[in-house]
DRENBAKOL-531990 format. One record per residue (C-alpha): x, y, z; residue number from 0. Coordinates in steps of 0.02 Angstrom, whole numbers, plus 50000, padded with zeros to 5 digits. Each point is the difference from the previous one (the first is absolute). Example, Ala and Ser with C-alpha at 12.3 -4.5 7.8 and 13.67 -1.06 7.14 Angstrom:
! residues 2
x->50615&y->49775&z->50390&i->0
x->50069&y->50172&z->49967&i->1
//
This chain:
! residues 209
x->50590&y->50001&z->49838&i->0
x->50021&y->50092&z->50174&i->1
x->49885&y->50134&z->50028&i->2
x->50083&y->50154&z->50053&i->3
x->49918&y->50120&z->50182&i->4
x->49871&y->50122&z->49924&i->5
x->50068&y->50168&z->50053&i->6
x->49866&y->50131&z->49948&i->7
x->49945&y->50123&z->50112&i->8
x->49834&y->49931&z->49971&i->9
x->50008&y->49850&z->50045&i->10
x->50094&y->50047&z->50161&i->11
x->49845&y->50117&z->50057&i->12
x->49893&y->49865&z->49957&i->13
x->50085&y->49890&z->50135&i->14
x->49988&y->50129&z->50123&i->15
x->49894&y->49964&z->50149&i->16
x->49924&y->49857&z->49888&i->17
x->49928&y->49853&z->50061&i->18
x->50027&y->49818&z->49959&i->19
x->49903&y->49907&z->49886&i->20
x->49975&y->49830&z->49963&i->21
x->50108&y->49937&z->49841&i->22
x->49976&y->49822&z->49898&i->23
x->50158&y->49972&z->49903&i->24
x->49961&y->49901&z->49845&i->25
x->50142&y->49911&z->49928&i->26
x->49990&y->49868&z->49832&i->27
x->50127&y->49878&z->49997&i->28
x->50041&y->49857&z->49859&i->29
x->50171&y->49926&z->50024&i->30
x->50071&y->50168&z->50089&i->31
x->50068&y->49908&z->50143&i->32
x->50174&y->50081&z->49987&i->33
x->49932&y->50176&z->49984&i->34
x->49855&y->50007&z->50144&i->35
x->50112&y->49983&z->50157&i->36
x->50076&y->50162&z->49936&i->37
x->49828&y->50073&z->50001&i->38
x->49956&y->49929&z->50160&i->39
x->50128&y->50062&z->50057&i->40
x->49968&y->50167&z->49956&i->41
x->49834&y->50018&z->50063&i->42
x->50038&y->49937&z->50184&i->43
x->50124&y->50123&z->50014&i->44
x->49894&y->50133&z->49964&i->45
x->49940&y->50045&z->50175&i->46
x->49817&y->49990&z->49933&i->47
x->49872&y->49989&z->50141&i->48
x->49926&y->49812&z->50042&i->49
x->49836&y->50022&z->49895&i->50
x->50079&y->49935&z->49845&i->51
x->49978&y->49850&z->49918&i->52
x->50105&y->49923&z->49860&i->53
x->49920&y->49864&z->49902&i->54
x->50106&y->49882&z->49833&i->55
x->49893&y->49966&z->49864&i->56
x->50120&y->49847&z->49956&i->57
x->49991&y->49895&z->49840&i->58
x->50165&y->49930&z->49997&i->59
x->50049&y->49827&z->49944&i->60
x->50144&y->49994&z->50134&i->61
x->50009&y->50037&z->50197&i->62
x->50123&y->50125&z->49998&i->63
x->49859&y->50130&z->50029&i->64
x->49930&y->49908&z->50143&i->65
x->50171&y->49970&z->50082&i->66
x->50007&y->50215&z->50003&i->67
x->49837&y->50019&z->50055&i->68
x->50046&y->49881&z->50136&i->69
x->50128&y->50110&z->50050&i->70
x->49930&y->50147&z->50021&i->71
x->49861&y->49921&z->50092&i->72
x->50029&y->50083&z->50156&i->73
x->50062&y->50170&z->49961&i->74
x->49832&y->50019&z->49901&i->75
x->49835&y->49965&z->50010&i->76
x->49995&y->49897&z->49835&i->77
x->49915&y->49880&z->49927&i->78
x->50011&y->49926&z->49833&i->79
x->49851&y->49947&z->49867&i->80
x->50024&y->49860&z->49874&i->81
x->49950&y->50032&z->49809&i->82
x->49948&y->49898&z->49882&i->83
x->50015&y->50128&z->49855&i->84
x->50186&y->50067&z->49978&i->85
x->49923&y->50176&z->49934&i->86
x->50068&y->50164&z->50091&i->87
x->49843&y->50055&z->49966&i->88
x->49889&y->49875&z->50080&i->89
x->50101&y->49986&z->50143&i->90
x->49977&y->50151&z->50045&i->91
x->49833&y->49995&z->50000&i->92
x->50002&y->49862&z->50092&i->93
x->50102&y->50084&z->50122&i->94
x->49905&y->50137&z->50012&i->95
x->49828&y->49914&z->50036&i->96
x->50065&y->49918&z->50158&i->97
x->50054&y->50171&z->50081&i->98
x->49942&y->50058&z->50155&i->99
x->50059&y->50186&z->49994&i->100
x->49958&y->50153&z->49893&i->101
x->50162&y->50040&z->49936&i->102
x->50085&y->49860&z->49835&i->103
x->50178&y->50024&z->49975&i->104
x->50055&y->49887&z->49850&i->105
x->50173&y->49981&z->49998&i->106
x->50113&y->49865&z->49863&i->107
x->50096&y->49890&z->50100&i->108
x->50160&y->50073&z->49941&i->109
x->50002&y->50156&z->50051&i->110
x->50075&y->50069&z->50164&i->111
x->49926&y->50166&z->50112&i->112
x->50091&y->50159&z->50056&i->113
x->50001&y->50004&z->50184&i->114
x->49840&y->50099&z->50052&i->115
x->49920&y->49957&z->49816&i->116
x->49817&y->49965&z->50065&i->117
x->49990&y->50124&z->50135&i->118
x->50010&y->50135&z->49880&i->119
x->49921&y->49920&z->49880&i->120
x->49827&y->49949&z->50132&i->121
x->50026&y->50189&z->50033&i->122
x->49961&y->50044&z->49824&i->123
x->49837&y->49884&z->49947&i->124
x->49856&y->50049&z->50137&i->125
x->49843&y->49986&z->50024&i->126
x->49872&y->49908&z->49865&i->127
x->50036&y->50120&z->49851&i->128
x->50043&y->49899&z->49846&i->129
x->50192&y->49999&z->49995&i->130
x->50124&y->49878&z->49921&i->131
x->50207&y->50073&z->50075&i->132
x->50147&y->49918&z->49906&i->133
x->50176&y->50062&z->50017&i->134
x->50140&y->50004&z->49928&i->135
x->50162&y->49891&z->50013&i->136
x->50186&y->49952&z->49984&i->137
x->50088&y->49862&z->49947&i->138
x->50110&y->49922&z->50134&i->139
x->50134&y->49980&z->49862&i->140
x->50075&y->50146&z->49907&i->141
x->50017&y->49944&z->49811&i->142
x->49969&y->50095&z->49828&i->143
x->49868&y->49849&z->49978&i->144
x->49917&y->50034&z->50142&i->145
x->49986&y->50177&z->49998&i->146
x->49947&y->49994&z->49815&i->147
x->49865&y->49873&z->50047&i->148
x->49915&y->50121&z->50131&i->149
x->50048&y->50168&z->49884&i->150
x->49880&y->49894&z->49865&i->151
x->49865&y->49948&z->50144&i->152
x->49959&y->50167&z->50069&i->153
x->50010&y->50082&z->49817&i->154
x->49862&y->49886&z->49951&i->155
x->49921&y->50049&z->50148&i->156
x->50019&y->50193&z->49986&i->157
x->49927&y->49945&z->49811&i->158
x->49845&y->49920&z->50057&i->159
x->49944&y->50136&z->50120&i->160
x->50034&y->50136&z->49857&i->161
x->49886&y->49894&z->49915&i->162
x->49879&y->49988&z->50112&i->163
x->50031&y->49842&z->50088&i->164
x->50062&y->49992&z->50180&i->165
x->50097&y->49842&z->49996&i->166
x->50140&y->49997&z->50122&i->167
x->50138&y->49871&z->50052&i->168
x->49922&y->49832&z->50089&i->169
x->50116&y->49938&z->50110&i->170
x->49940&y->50127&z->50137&i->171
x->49825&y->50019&z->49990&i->172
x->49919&y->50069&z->50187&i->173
x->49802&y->50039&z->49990&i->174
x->49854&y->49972&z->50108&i->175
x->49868&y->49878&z->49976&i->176
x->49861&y->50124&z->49948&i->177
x->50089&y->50039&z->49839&i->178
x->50045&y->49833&z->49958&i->179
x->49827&y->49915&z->49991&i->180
x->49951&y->50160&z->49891&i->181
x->50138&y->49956&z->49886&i->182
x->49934&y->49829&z->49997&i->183
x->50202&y->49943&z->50054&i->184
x->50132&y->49933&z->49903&i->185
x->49977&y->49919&z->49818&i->186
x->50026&y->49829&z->49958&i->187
x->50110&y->49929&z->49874&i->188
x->50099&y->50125&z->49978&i->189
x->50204&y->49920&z->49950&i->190
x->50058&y->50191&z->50043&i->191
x->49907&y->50164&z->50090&i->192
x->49860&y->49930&z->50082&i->193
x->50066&y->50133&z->50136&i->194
x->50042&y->50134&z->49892&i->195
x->49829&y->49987&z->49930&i->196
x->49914&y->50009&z->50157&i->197
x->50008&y->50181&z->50035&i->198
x->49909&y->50046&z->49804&i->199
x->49842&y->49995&z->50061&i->200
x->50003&y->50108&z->50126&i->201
x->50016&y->50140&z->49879&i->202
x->49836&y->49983&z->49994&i->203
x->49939&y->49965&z->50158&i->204
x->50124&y->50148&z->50099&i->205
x->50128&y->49904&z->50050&i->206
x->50161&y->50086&z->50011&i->207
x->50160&y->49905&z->49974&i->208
//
């Protein structure tokens, strides 16, 4: 998925006069070798200021994800984290508990940011209120498949918070470390929406997603 520049008048006031904060990128990886230099990619280019730290959460069974982390070694101040469980969930917790900044931005391996993607986005989630910002994406190919897939994902999702739930889409997940120890992090075990789940209980706690 590429994510596409946030263009509300919101978040462009929020940028305004704002200064930098300090970002760790959390990325899980198992066997997403041919995906993550896209990704990489993505976030070197986004003009993001040097107090940002990317860190894989790898569990592969092949080097193809080291190889891209390799690459990108000195366009980004990265480092990368073996795994011994391949669970999205635990890794990133794991990921998570070796930050060294405020703000957690989980992010899939295969998705791909909008030029200008985290600025706006760092411009939206300040402060140590509880907050959990997700947004929302495009597919980088334009198929009836594809666009039925995310028509059904963000129903469900408009579904849930009708009902009371504010799940949201995973992939993109950008929230500060404050909320995430009162959500206790990510579940475990989960085969699918260990990230869509993680938002729930903040309905409880405040948290606005």
């Amino acid at each position: 998925y590429r994510f596409p520049r946030l263009r509300s008048l919101a978040s462009r006031k929020a940028t305004e006069g704002h200064k930098p904060l300090s970002l760790f990128i959390i990325i899980p990886s198992l066997n997403e070798g041919k995906y993550l230099g896209g990704l990489l990619d993505s976030i070197s280019s986004q003009g993001f200021p040097d107090l940002c730290e990317v860190v894989i959460v790898d569990a592969s069974e092949n080097n193809r994800t080291v190889d891209a982390a390799e690459s990108h070694k000195n366009d980004l101040n990265l480092r990368l984290v073996k795994s011994d469980e391949a669970d999205v969930g635990a890794q990133r917790n794991l990921g998570a508990s070796v930050a060294k900044y405020d703000y957690l931005l989980f992010l899939d391996a295969d998705v791909v940011l909008g030029r200008g993607t985290l600025t706006r986005c760092m411009g939206r989630i300040q402060g140590k209120q509880l907050a959990v910002l997700s947004i929302r994406h495009r597919a980088d190919r334009n198929s009836l498949a594809i666009r039925a897939t995310l028509l059904l994902i963000y129903a469900l999702i408009i579904l849930a918070r009708i009902f009371g739930h504010p799940v949201t889409n995973g992939d993109f997940l950008l929230t500060n470390r404050t909320t995430f120890r009162a959500l206790d992090g990510f579940s475990n075990g989960y085969l699918l929406g260990e990230d869509t789940d993680f938002p729930s209980p903040g309905n409880v706690l405040g948290t606005r997603s």
